[in-house]
C-alpha positions as CSV (number, residue, x, y, z in Angstrom):
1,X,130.0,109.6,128.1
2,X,132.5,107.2,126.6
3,X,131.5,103.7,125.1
4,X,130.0,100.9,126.8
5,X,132.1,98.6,128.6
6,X,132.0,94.8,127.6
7,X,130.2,94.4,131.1
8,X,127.5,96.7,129.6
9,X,126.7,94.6,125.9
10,X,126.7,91.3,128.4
11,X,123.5,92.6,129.9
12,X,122.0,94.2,126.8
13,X,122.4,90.3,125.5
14,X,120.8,88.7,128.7
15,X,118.0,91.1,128.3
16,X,117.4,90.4,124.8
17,X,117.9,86.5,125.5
18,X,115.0,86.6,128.0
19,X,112.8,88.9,126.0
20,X,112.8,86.8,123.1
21,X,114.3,83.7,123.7
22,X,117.0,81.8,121.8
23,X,114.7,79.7,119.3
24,X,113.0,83.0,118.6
25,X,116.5,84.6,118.1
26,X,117.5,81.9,116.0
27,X,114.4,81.6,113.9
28,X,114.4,85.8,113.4
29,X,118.2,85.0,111.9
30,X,116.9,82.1,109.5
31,X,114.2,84.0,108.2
32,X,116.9,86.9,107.3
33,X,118.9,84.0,105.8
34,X,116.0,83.3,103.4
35,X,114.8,86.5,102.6
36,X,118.8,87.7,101.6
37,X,118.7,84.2,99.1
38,X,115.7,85.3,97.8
39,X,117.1,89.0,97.3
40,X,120.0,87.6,95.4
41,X,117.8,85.2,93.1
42,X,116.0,88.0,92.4
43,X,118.8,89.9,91.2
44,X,120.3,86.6,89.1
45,X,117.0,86.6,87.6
46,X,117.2,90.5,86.0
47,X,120.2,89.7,84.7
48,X,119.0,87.4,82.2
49,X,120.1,88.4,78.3
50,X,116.8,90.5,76.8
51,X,117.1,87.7,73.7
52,X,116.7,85.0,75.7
53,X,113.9,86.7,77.3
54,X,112.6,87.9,74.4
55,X,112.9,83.8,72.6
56,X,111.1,82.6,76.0
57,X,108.3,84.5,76.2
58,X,107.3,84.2,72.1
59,X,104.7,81.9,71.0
60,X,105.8,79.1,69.2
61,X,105.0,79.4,65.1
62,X,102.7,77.0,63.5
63,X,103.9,74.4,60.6
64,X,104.1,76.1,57.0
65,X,101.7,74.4,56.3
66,X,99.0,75.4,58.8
67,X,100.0,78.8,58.0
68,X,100.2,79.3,54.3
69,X,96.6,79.9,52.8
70,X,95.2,77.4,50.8
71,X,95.9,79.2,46.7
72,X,93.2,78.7,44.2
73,X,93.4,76.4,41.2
74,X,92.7,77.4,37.8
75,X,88.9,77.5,38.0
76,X,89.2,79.9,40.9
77,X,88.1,77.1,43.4
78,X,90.6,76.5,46.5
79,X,92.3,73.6,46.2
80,X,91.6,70.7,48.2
81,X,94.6,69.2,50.2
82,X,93.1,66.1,49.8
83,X,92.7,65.8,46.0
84,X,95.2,64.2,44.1
């Protein structure tokens, strides 16, 4: 019960080579290319700084202007932006 002799991997392959076929063989090893690139974008992608993250995923803020409230004048009235 030693290991197999080169004579027994030879006819391991030719049984696999008829059972599949190369293109399926070859298309089984592309689609195990893709899915290892995919893996390792993946991984780039956690390692992304939390700030930038963070920065990416925050709304932008409105002008000043939009944002401050309009203050009242003297008489208690809001102002008007378009009274001069």
């Amino acid at each position: 019960m030693g290991s197999f002799s080169i004579w027994h991997w030879v006819i391991v392959a030719l049984v696999v080579i008829l059972l599949f076929g190369r293109g399926r063989i070859s298309e089984m090893m592309g689609d195990l290319a893709k899915g290892i690139k995919s893996f390792r974008k993946g991984l780039a992608e956690d390692d992304v700084p939390e700030g930038t993250a963070a920065r990416a995923a925050a709304p932008p803020s409105l002008p000043r202007e939009a944002a401050a409230p309009a203050q009242p004048d003297a008489g208690g009235q809001p102002a008007s932006r378009d009274a001069a």
